[in-house]
C-alpha positions in Angstrom: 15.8 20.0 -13.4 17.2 17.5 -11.2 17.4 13.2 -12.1 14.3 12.7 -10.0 12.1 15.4 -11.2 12.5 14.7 -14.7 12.0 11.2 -14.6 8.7 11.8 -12.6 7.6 13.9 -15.0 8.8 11.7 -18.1 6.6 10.3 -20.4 9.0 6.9 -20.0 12.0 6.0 -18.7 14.3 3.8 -19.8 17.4 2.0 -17.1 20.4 0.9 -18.2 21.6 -2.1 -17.3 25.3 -1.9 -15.4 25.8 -5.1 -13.3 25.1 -5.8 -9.8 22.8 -2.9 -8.2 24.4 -2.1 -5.0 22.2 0.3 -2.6 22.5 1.7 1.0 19.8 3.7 1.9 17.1 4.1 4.7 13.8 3.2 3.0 11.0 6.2 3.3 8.0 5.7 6.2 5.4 3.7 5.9 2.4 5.0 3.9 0.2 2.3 5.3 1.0 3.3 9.1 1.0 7.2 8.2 -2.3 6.7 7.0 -3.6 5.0 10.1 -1.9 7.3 12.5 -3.3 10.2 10.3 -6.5 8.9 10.9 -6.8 8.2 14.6 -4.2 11.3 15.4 -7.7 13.0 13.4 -10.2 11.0 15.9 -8.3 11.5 18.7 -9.2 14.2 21.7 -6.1 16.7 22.1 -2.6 17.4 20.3 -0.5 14.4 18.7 2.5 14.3 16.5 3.5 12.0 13.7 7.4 12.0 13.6 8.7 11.5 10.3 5.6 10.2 8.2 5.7 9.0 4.8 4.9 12.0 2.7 3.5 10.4 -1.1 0.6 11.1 -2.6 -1.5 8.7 -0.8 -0.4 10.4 2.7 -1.0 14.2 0.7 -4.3 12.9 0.1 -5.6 11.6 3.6 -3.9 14.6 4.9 -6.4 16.7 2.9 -9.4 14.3 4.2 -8.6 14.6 7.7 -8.3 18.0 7.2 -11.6 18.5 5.6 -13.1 16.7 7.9 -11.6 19.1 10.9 -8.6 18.3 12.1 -5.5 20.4 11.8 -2.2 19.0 10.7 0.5 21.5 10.9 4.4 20.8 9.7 7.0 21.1 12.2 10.3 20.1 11.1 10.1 16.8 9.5 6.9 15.3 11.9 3.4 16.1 11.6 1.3 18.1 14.3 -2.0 17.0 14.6 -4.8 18.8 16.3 -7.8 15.9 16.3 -11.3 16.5 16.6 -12.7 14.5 19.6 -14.1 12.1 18.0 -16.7 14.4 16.7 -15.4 15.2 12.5 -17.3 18.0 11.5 -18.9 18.2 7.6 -17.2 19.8 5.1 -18.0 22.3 2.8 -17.4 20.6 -0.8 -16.5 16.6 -1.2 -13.3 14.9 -0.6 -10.9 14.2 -2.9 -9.2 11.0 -2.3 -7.4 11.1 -5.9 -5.9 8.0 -6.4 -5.6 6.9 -2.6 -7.9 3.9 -2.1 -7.0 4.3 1.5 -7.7 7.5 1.7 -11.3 6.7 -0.1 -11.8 3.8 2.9 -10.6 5.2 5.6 -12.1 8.6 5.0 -15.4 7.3 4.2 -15.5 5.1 7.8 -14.6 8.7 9.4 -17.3 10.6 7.3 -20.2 8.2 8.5 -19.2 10.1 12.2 -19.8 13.3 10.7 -24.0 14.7 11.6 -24.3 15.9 7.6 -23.3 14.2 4.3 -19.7 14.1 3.5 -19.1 12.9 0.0 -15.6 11.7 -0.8 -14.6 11.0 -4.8 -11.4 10.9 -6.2 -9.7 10.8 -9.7 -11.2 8.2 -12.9 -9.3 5.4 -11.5 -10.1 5.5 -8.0 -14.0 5.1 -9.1 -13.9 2.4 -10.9 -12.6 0.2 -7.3 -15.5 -1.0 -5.2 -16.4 0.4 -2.0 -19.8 -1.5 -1.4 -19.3 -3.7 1.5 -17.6 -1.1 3.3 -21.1 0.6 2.4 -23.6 -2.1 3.2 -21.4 -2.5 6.8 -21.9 1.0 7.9 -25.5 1.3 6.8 -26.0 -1.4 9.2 -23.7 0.6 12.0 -26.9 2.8 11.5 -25.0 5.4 9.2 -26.7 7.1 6.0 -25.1 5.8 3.0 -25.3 6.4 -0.5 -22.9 5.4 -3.1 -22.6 4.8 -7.1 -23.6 1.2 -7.6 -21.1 0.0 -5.2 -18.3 2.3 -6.3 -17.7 5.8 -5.6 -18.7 8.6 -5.4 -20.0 7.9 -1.9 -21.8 10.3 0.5 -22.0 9.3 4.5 -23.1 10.8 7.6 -25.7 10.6 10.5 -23.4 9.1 12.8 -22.7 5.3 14.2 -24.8 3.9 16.2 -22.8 0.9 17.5 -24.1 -2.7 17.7 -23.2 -5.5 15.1 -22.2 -5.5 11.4 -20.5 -7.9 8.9 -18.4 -6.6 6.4 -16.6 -9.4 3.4 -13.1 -7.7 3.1 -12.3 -10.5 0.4 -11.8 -8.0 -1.9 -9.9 -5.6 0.4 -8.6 -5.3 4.1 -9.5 -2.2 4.4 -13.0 -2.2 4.6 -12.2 -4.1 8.3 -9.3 -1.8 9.2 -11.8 1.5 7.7 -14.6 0.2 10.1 -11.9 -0.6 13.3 -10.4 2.7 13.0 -13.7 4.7 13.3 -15.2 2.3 15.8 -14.1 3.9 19.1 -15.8 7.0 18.1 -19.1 5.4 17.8 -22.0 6.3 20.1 -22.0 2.4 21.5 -19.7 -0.5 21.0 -19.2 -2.5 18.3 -18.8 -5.9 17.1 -17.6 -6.7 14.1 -17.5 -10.0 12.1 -15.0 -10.2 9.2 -15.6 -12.6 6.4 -13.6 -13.4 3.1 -10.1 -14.4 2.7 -7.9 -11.6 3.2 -4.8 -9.9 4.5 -5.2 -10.4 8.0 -1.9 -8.9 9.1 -3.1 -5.4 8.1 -5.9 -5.9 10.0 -3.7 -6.7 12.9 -1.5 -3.7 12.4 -4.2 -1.5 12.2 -5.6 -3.0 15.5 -2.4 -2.8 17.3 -1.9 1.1 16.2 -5.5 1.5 17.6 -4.5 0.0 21.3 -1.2 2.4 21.4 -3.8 5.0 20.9 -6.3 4.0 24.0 -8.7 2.0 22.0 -10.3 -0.9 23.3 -10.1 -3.7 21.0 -10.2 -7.4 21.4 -10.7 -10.2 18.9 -12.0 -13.7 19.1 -11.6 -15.8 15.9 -13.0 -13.7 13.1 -15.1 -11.0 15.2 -13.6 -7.8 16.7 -15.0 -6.2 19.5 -14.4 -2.4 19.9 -15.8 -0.7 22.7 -17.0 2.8 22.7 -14.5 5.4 23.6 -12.4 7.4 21.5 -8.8 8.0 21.3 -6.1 9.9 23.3 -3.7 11.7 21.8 -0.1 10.3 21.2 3.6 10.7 19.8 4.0 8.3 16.6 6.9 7.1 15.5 6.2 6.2 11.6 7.8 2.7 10.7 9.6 2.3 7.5 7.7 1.2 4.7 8.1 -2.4 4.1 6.4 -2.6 0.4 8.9 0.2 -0.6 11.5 -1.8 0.6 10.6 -5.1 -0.9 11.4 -3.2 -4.4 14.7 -2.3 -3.6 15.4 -5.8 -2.2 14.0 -7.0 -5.5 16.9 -4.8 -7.2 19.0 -7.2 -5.4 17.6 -10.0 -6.8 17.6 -9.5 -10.2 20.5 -8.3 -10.8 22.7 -10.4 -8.5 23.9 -6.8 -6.2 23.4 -6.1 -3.2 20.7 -4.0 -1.1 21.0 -2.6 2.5 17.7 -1.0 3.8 19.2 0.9 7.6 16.2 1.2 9.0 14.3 -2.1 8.7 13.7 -2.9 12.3 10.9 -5.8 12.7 7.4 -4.7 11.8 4.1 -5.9 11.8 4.0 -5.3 7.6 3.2 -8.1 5.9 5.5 -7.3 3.2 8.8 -7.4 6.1 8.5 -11.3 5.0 9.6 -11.0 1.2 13.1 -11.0 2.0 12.5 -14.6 3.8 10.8 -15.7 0.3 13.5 -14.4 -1.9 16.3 -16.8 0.1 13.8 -19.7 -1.1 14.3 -17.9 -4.9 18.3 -18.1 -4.0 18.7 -14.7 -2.6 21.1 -14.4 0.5 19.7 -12.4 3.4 21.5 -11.1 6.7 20.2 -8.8 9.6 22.6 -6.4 11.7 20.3 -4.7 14.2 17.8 -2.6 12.4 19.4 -3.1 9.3 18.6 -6.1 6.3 20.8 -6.5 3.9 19.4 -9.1 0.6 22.4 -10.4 -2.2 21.2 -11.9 -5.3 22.2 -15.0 -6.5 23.8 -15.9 -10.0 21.1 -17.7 -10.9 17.2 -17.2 -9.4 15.4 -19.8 -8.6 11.9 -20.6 -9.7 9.4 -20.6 -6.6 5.7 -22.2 -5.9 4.5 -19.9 -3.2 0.8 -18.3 -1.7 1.4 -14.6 -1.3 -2.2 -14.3 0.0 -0.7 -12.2 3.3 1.0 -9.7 1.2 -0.6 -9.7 -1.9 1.5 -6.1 -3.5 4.2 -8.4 -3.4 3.4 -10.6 -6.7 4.1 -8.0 -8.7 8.0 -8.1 -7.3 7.8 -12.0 -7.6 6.4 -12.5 -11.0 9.1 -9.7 -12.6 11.8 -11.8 -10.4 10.1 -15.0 -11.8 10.1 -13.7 -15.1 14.1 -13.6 -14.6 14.3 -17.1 -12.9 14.5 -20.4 -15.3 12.0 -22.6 -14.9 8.3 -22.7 -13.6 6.9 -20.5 -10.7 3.4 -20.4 -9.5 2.1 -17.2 -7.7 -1.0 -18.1 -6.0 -3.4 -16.6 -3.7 -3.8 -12.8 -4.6 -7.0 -12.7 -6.7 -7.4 -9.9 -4.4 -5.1 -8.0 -6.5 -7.6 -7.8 -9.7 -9.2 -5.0 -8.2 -6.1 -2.7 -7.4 -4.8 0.4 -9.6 -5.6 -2.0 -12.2 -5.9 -5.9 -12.7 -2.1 -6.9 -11.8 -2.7 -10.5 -13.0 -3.8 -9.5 -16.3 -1.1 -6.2 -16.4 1.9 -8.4 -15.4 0.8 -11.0 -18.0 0.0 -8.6 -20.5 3.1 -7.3 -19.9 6.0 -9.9 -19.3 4.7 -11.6 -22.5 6.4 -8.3 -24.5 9.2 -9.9 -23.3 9.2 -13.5 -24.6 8.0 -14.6 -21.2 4.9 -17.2 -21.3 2.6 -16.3 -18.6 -0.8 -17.9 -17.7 -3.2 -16.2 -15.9 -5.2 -18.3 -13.0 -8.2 -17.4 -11.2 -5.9 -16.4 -7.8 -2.7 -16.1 -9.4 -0.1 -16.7 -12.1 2.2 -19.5 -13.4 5.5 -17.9 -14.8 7.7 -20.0 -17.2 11.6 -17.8 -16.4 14.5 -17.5 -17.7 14.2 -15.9 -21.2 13.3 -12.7 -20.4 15.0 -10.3 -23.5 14.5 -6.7 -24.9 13.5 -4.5 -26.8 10.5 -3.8 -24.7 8.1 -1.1 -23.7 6.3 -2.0 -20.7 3.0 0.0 -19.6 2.3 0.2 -16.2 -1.3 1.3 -16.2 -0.9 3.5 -13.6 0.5 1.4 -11.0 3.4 2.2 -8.5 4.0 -1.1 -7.4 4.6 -2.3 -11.6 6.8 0.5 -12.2 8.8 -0.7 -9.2 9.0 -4.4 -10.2 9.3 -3.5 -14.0 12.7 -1.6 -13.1 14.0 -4.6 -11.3 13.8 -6.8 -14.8 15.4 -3.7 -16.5 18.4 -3.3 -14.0 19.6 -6.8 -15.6 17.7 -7.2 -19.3 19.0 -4.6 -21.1 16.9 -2.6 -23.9 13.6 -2.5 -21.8 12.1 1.0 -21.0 9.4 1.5 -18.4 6.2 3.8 -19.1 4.6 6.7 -16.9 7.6 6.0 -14.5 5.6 9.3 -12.5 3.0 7.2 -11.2 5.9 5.9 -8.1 5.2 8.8 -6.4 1.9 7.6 -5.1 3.7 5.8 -2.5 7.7 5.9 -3.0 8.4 9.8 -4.6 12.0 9.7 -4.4 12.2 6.1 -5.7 14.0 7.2 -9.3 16.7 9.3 -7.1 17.4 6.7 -4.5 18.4 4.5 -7.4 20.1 6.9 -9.5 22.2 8.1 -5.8 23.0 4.1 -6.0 24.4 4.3 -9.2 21.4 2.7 -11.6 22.0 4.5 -14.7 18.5 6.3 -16.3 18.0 7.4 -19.8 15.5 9.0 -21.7 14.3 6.2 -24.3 
């Protein structure tokens, strides 16, 4: 069994601290474009292809959606070929299973309401516990048939969209907007939709960009989007690296005073392409040659007072590099991120206080006193890609600290235990 596999499939995991990490690497495709592109390539009238798409579990499972739904994706090499269905997603014969892909649960339920008879999309234990009731009061009033589990899923949709206006508050997740957007042009009239709640509105945007390369007509005026009736025309896709993959390896960087090199982090519309800018405020130095970003750690972190409202995933990398940094940060912004895999805020508290690290929850956010981070230490991740991710970052530099259900990474980042171990981080079973 090779490094990777067995560390997947380990019940922990623990890394060995051995200096400055110091990385190379191309970082895998975006799973939040692949699951866009999967979804319009699905919508779309005619043949596309997705060249090079991030395959994880979140991309496995909206592959499975669209397919259910009608659309044929065949491999070809390393790109997806994807036969869509006109606009016009036919039922299937059993529900959906989204698994753990929350994306996969939005988008597919936005694309079910097209279909004439209920589709019912579910997913694993911890997929129905997130909420999916605005999205579900938004299409009902789209003129869709919608039924759902006191908010939550299991949901059931169909009937078609109508078109016409709806209001949907995405406070409590993007995606409802970009779910609603993305099935929009496929409605029988146009849309307009009005977006309430503080969110992240750059995913909103790169959703609505993807959308216009695909012949969708979309415009915006302050907080309503307009989508006119229409469908989508079939495309090549190039798949973008993934920026939130790469913010993890930058954050190996960081901590540990290496360096990391991602080759293929040309500008992006992620909102995540902006944590190397915050971690040269935390001391970090960071250089660009062409497509390629390279992030040095400092000595010595600093401590940081910073809103990550626009890419909320990101406190978990900040609060484990805060954790590391002496003195007092404040992470504000993301009470957004409550209602993730789990409750982040109260994980990474829960969490980083194992390790002598006084952390108090806010409503929004966290305030982190650094710089006496120290081991032993188990820390749980609940689940959740992105803590496994950050937790490895504090135990590339404190030794004696050993990372549960390490596994859970391939929901967006599979190969992220090889990658490391190629760069020379040292693993250990505990």
């Amino acid at each position: 069994m090779n490094l990777g596999a067995w560390v997947v499939a380990a019940p922990a995991v623990t890394v060995v601290p051995a200096g400055p990490v110091r990385l190379r690497l191309a970082a895998p495709a975006s799973k939040s474009v692949t699951n866009r592109a999967l979804l319009v390539a699905a919508l779309a009238a005619g043949v596309s292809r997705l060249r090079g798409p991030g395959v994880s579990d979140d991309a496995l499972a909206m592959r499975g959606a669209v397919t259910a739904l009608g659309a044929r994706v065949d491999d070809d090499g390393d790109d997806w070929v994807v036969t869509g269905t006109g606009g016009r997603p036919h039922t299937p014969k059993g529900p959906i299973d989204a698994g753990l892909s929350g994306t996969t649960l939005r988008f597919a339920t936005a694309a079910g309401a097209l279909a004439p008879a209920p589709v019912t999309i579910t997913g694993e234990p911890g997929l129905l516990r997130r909420p999916i009731g605005p999205l579900s009061d938004a299409l009902r009033s789209l003129g869709a048939h919608v039924t759902d589990n006191d908010g939550r899923p299991p949901v059931t949709v169909g009937g078609g969209l109508r078109g016409g206006e709806a209001t949907v508050d995405a406070s409590t997740s993007s995606q409802y907007a970009s779910a609603l957007l993305l099935a929009a042009p496929c409605a029988s009239g146009d849309i307009q939709l009005r977006v309430e709640g503080s969110t992240a509105q750059a995913y909103i945007d790169l959703t609505t960009d993807l959308m216009r390369r695909w012949g969708a007509d979309v415009e915006r005026h302050a907080s309503t989007w307009t989508v006119r009736a229409g469908g989508y025309t079939a495309r090549d896709e190039v798949i973008e690296y993934d920026a939130s993959a790469a913010a993890h390896l930058f954050g190996l960087a960081a901590a540990t005073g290496g360096e990391v090199t991602v080759t293929n982090a040309r500008p992006v519309r992620q909102p995540d392409a902006a944590l190397p800018e915050l971690l040269a405020t935390m001391g970090a130095t960071v250089t660009r040659n062409g497509d390629a970003v390279t992030v040095r750690g400092p000595q010595r972190l600093s401590p940081v007072d910073v809103d990550l409202g626009a890419m909320p995933d990101q406190v978990t990398t900040v609060a484990a590099l805060a954790a590391l940094a002496p003195g007092r940060s404040q992470l504000r912004g993301v009470a957004v991120v409550r209602g993730h895999e789990t409750d982040r805020l109260r994980a990474l508290a829960t969490e980083l206080a194992k390790l002598g690290v006084r952390v108090e929850e806010r409503a929004d956010g966290l305030e982190v006193d650094g710089g006496r981070a120290r081991g032993p230490a188990r820390l749980a991740t609940y689940d959740d890609h992105r803590l496994a991710m950050a937790f490895t970052a504090i135990a590339a530099r404190v030794p004696a600290i050993t990372v549960e259900h390490p596994g859970c990474v391939t929901k967006t980042y599979p190969h992220f235990w090889t990658d490391l171990a190629a760069g020379g981080v040292q693993l250990a079973r505990p």
